[in-house]
N, C-alpha and C positions, 0 to 999 in steps of 0.2 A: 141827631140822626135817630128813625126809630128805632127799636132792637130788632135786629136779625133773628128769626126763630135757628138758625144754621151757623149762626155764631155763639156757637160756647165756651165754658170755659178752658175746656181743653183747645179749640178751636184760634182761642186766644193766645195758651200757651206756645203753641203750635209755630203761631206766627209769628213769636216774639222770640224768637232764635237766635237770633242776629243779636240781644242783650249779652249774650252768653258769650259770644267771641270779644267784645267789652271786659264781662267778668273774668274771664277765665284767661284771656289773653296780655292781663299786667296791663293794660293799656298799650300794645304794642300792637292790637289790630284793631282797636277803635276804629278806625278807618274805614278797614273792610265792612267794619259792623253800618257804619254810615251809609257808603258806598253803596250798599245792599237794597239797603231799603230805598235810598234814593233811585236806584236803578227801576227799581218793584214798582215805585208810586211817581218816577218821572219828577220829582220836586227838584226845582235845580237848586235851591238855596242847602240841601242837604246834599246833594253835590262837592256846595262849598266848604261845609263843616266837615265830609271827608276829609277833602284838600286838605283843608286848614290841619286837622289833625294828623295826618301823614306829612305834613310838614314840620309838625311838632314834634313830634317821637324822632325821627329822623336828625333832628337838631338837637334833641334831649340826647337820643345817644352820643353823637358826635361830640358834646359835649361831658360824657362820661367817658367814652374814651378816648378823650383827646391824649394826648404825650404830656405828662409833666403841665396837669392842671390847676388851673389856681382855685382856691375855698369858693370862689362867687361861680367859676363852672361848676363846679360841682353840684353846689347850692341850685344851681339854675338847671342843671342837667335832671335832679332827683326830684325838683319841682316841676319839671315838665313831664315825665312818667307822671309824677301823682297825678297830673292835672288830667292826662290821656285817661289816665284808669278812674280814677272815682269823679271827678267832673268831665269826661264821656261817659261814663253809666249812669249819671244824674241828667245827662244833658238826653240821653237813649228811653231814661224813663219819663222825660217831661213829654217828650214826641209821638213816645207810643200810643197814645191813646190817637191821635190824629193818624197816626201811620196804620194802627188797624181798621181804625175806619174807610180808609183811602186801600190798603190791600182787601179789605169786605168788598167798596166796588166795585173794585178791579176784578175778585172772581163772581163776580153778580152772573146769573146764568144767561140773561139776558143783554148782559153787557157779551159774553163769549159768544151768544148766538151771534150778535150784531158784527162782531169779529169775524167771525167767520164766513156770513151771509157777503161782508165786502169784500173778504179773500176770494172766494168764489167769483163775486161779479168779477172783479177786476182781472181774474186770470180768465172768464169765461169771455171777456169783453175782446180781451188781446186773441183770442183763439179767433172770433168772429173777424176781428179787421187781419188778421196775417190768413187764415182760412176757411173763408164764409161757405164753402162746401161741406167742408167737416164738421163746422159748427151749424149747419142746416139740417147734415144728419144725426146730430148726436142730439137735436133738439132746442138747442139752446135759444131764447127767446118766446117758446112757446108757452111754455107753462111757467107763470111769474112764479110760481112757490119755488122753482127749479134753480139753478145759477147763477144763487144770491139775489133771484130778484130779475131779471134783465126780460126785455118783452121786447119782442122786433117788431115794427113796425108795418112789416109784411108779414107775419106770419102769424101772429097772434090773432089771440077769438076777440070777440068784444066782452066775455066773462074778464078776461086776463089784463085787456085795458081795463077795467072797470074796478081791480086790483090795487091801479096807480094812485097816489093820494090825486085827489081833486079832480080825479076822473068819473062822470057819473055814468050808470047803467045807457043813458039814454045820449051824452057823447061819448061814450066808447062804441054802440052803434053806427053813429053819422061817421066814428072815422074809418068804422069794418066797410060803410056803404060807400063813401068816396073811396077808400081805397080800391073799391072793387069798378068802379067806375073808373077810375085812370089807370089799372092795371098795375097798381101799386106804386110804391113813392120809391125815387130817387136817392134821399136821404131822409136823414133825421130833420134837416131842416128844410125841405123840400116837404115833406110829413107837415110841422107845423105851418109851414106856409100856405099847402092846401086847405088845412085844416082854420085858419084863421086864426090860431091860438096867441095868446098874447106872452112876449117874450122873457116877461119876469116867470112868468110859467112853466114857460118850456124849460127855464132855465133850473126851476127846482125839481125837475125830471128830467133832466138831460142823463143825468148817470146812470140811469136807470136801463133807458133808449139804444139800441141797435136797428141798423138797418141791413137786411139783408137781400142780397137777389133775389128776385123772385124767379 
């Protein structure tokens, strides 16, 4: 991966926080320290090595405290802390390096826009089908840069098609002029149908698409 001008070494430290509940926790939150990360970067297999270590500790005490235990609990109880704390903080530092790279991603500003640009659509979208009055006045579909994106059908310019990936200057036109010629479209797929578009098409702009009363 290349370097981050935004990742430094502080930047690094930062994020490797979750080592320290490993160190500082005997090996008795190893888990948490897992769980963490796994949560942060979605990896299910670190998921599992929580688990697995909150299974361990759990069984390591039980077997330190059990009632009147025999030398091989013991043995096995003192060996499974060991095993939580210095082999999950060797297991914490062999990952890290993958786990920062996967948390640099994750806060990528581009990666948040695009978070955000779908929250948008998809609550602007439900606004349109439960109240296409409110959503005709509040604008929504008119302006693509607006509510993550969403361009009605009826109400859009041909700048704003023109927006859409694999929409050109010149049919985002033909479909401002058919529209105007039938008084605007029915639906979204009522849109493509007048429009002739072909449906592998429509279909990687279909999320994008609203259709509103005219």
């Amino acid at each position: 991966m290349a370097a981050d001008p935004e990742r430094s070494r502080w930047w690094e430290l930062e994020h490797s926080w979750w080592l320290a509940l490993i160190a500082v926790g005997f090996g008795f939150l190893t888990w948490a320290g897992f769980a963490y990360v796994a949560l942060r970067t979605r990896r299910k297999r670190w998921f599992a090595w929580a688990a697995g270590y909150l299974v361990l500790i759990v069984v390591s005490t039980y077997l330190l405290d059990a009632y009147q235990q025999d030398q091989w609990q013991l043995a096995v109880g003192v060996f499974g802390l060991f095993g939580c704390w210095a082999g999950g903080f060797v297991h914490g530092l062999a990952i890290r390096g993958e786990a920062l790279d996967l948390l640099s991603l994750d806060e990528d500003p581009r990666l948040k826009q695009a978070r955000r640009r779908l929250s948008y659509r998809g609550a602007a979208g439900r606004i349109a089908s439960a109240n296409p009055v409110l959503a005709r006045e509040a604008g929504i579909g008119v302006d693509a840069e607006a509510f993550g994106g969403l361009v009605d059908v009826n109400g859009a310019s041909a700048d704003e098609f023109a927006q859409l990936p694999g929409i050109s200057l010149d049919l985002a036109g033909r479909i401002v002029a058919v529209r105007d010629k039938v008084d605007g479209f029915d639906s979204v797929l009522d849109f493509a149908t007048m429009l002739d578009l072909p449906p592998r098409f429509v279909d990687t702009i279909r999320d994008r698409l609203i259709c509103l009363p005219r």
